[in-house]
PyMOL CGO cylinders between C-alpha atoms (Angstrom):
from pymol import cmd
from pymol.cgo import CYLINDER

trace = [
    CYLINDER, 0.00, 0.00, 0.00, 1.70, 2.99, -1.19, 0.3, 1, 1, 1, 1, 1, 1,
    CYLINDER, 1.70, 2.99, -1.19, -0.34, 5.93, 0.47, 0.3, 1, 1, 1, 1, 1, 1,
    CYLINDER, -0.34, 5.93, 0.47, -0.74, 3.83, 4.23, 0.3, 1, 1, 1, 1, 1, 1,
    CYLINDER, -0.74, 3.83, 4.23, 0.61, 5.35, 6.56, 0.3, 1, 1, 1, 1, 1, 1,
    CYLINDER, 0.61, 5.35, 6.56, 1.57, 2.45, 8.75, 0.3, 1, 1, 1, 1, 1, 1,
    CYLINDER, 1.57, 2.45, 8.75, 3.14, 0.85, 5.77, 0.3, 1, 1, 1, 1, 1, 1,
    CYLINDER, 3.14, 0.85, 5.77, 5.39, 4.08, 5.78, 0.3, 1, 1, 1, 1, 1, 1,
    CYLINDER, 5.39, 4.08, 5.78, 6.17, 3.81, 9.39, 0.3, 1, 1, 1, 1, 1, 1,
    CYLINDER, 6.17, 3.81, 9.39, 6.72, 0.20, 9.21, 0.3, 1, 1, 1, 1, 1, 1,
    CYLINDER, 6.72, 0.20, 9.21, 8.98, 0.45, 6.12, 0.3, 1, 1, 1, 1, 1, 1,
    CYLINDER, 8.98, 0.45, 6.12, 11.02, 3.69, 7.67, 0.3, 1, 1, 1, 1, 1, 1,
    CYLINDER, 11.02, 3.69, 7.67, 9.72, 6.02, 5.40, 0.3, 1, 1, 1, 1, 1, 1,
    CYLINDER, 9.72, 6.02, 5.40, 7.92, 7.99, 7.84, 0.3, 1, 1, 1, 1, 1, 1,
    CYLINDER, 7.92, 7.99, 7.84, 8.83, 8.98, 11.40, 0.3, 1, 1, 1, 1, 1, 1,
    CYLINDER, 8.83, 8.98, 11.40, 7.53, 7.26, 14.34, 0.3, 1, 1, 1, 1, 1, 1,
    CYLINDER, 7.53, 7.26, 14.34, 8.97, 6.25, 18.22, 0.3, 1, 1, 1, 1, 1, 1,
    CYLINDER, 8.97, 6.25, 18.22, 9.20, 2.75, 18.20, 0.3, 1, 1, 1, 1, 1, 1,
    CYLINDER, 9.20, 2.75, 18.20, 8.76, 0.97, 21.70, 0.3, 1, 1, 1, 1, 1, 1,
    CYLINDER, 8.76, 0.97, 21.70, 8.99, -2.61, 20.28, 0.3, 1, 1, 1, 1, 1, 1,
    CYLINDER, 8.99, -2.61, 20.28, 9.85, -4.15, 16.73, 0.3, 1, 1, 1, 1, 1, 1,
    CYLINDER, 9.85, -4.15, 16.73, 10.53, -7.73, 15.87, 0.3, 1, 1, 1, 1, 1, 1,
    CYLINDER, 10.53, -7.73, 15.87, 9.69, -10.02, 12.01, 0.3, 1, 1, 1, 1, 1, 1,
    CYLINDER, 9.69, -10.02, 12.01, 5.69, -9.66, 12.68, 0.3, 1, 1, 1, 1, 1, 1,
    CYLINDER, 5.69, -9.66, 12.68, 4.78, -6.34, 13.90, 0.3, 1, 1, 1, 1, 1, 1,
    CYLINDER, 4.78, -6.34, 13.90, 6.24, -2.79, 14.83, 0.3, 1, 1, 1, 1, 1, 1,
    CYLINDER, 6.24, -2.79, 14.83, 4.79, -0.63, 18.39, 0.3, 1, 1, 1, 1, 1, 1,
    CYLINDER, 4.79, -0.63, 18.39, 5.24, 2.97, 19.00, 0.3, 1, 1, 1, 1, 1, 1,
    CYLINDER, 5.24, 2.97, 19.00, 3.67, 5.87, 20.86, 0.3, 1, 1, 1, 1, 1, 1,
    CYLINDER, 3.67, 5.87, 20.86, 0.35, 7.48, 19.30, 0.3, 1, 1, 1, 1, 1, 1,
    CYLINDER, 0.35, 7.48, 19.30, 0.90, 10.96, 18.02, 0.3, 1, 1, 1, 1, 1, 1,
    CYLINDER, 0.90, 10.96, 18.02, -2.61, 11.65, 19.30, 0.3, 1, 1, 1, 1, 1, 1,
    CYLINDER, -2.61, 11.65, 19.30, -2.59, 10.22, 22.77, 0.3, 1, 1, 1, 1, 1, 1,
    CYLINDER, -2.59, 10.22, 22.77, -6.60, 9.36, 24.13, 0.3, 1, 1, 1, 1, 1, 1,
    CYLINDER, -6.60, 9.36, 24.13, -4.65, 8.38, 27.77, 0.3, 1, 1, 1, 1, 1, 1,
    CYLINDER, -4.65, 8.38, 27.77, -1.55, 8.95, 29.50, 0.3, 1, 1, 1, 1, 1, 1,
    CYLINDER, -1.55, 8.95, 29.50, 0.04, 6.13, 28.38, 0.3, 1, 1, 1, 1, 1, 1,
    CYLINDER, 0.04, 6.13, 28.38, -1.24, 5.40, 24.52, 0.3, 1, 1, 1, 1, 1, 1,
    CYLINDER, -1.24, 5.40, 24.52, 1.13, 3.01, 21.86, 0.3, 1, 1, 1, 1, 1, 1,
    CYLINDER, 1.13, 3.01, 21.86, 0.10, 1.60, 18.90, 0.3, 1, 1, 1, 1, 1, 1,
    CYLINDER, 0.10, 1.60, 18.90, 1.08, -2.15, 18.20, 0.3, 1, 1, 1, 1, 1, 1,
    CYLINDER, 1.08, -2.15, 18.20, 0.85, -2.44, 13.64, 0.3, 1, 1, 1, 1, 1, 1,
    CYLINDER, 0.85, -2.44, 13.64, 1.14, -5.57, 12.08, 0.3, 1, 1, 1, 1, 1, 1,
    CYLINDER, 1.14, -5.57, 12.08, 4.35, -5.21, 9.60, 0.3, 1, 1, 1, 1, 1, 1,
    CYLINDER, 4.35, -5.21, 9.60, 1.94, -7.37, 7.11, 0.3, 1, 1, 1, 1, 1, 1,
    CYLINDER, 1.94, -7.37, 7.11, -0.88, -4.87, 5.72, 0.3, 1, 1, 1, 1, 1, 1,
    CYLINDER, -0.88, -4.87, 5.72, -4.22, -6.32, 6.78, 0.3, 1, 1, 1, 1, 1, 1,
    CYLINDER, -4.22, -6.32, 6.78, -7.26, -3.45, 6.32, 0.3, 1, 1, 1, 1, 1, 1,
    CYLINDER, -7.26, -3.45, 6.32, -8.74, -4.64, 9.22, 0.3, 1, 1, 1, 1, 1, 1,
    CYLINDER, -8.74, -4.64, 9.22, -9.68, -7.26, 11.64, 0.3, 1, 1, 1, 1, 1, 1,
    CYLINDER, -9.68, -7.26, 11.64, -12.51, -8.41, 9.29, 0.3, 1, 1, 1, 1, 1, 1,
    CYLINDER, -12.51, -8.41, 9.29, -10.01, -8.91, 6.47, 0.3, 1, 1, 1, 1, 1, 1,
    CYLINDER, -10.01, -8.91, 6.47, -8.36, -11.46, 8.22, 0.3, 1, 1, 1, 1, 1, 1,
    CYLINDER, -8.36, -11.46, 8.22, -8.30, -15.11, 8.00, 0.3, 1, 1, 1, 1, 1, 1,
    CYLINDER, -8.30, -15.11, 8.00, -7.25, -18.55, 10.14, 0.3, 1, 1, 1, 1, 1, 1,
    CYLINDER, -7.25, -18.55, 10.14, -3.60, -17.95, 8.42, 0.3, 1, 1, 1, 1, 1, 1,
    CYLINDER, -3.60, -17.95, 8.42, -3.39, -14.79, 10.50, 0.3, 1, 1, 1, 1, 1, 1,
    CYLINDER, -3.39, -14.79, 10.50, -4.24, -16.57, 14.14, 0.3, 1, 1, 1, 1, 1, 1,
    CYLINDER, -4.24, -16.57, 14.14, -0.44, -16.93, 14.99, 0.3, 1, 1, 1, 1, 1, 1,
    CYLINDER, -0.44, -16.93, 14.99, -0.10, -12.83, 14.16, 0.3, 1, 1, 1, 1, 1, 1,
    CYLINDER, -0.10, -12.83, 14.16, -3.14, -12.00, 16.27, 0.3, 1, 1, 1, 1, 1, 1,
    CYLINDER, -3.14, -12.00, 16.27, -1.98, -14.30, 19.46, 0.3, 1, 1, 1, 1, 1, 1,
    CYLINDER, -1.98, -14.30, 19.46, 1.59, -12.59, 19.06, 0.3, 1, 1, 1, 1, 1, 1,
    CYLINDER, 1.59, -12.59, 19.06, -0.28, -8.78, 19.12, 0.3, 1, 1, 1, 1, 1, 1,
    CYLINDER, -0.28, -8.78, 19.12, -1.66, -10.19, 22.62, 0.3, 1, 1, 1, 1, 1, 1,
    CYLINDER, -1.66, -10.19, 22.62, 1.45, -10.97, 23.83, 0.3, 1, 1, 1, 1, 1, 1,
    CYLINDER, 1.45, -10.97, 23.83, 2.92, -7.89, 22.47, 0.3, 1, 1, 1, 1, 1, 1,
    CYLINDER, 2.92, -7.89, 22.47, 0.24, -5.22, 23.99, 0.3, 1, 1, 1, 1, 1, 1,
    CYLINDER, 0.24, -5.22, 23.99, 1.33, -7.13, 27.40, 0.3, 1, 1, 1, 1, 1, 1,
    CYLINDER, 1.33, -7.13, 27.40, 5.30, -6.38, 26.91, 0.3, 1, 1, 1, 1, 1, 1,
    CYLINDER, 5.30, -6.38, 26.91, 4.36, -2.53, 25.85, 0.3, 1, 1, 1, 1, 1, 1,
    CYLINDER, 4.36, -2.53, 25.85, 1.88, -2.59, 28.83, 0.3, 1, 1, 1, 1, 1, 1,
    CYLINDER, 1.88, -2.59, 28.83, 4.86, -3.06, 31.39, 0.3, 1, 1, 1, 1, 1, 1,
    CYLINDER, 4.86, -3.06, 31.39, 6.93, -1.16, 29.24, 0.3, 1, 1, 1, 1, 1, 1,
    CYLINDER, 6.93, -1.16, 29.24, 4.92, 1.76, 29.73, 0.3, 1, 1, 1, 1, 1, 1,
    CYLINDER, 4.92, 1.76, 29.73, 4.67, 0.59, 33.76, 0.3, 1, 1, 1, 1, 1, 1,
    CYLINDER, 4.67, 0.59, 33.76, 0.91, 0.65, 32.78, 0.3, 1, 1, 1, 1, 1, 1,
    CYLINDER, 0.91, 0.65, 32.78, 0.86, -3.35, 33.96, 0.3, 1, 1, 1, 1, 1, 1,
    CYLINDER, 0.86, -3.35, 33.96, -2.11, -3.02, 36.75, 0.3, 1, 1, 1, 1, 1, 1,
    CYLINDER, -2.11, -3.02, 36.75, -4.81, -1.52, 34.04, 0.3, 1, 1, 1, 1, 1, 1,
    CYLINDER, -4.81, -1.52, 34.04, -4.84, -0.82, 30.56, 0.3, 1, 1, 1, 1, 1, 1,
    CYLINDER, -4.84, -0.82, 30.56, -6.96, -1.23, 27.29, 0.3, 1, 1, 1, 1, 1, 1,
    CYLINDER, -6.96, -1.23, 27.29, -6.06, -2.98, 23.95, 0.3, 1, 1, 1, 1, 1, 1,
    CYLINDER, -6.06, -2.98, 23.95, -8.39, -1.81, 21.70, 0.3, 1, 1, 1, 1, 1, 1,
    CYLINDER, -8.39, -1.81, 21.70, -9.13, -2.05, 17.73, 0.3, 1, 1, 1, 1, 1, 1,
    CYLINDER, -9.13, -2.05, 17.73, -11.65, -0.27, 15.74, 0.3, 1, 1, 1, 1, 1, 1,
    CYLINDER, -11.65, -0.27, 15.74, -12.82, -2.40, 12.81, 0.3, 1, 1, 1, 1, 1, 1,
    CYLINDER, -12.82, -2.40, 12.81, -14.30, -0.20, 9.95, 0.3, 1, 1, 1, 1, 1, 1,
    CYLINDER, -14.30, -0.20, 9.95, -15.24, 3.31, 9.75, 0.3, 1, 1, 1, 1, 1, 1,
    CYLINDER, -15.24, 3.31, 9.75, -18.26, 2.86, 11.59, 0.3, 1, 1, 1, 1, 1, 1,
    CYLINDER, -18.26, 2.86, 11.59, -16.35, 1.91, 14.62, 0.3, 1, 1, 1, 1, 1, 1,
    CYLINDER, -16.35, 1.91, 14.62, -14.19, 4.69, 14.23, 0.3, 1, 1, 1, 1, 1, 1,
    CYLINDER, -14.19, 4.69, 14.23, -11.11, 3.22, 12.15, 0.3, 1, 1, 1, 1, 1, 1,
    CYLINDER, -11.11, 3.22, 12.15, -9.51, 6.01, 10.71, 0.3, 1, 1, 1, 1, 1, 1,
    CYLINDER, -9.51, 6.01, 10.71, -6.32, 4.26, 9.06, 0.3, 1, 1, 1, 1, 1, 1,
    CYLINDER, -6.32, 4.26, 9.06, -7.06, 1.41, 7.14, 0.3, 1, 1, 1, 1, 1, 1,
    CYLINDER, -7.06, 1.41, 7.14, -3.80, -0.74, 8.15, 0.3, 1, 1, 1, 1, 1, 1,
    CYLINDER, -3.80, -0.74, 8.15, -4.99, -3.26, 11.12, 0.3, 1, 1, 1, 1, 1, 1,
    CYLINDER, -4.99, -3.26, 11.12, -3.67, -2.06, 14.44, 0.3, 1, 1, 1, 1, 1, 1,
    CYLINDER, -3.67, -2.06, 14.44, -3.70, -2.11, 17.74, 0.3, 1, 1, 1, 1, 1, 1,
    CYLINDER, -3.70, -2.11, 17.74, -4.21, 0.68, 21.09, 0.3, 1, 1, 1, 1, 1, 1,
    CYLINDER, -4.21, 0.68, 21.09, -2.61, -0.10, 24.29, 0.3, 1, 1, 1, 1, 1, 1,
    CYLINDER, -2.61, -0.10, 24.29, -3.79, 2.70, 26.88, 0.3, 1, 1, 1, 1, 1, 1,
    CYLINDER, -3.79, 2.70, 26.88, -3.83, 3.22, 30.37, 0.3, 1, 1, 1, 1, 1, 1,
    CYLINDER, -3.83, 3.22, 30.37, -2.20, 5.66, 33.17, 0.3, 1, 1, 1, 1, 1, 1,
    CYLINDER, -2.20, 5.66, 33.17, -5.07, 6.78, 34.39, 0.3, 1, 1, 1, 1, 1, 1,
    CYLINDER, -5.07, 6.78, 34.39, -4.94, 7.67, 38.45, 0.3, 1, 1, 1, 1, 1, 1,
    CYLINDER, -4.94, 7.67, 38.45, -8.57, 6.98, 38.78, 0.3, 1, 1, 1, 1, 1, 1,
    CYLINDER, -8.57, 6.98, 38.78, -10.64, 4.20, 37.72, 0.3, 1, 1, 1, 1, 1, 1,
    CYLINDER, -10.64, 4.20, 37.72, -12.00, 4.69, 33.75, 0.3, 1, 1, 1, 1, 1, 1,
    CYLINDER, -12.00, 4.69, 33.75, -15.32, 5.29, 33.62, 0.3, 1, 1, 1, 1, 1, 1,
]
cmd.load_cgo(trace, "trace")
């Protein structure tokens, strides 16, 4: 996808702070933080969304689990946080690249 911007950031081409990167997926902090403590976890492999993928994906989707729980206690947000994905623009998704919100830091509980 030439005009996605999480293929840009994955690829280099386009700045971004990465907290985590390994052969499946990049993580680095939103540029429009919704908490205290808000990364983005982007498969390297452009999926649209979470309804564009298939059984072939399940080992990419358990590893985005297990990645959102590193970033968590990276950002020392291990005793409460969110891992969240919008699927389609009528739950919000803005970019069309599958990915991933870790939040948390709140002081008080989210309402």
């Amino acid at each position: 996808m030439n005009d996605c911007i999480f293929c840009k950031i994955v690829k280099k081409e386009a700045p971004a702070t990465f907290i985590h990167e390994d052969d499946q997926v990049v993580a680095f902090y939103d540029n429009y933080p919704s908490a205290p403590k808000h990364a983005l976890i982007v498969p390297k492999k452009h999926i649209e969304s979470l309804e564009n993928t298939t059984e072939k994906d399940n080992e990419l989707l358990g590893h985005i689990q297990v990645v959102a729980r590193k970033i968590a206690r990276e950002l020392g947000i291990e005793n409460g946080y969110k891992v969240i994905t919008n699927n389609g623009p009528n739950a919000g998704q803005v970019v069309f690249h599958l990915h991933y919100h870790v939040m948390g830091g709140w002081k008080n509980k989210q309402k």
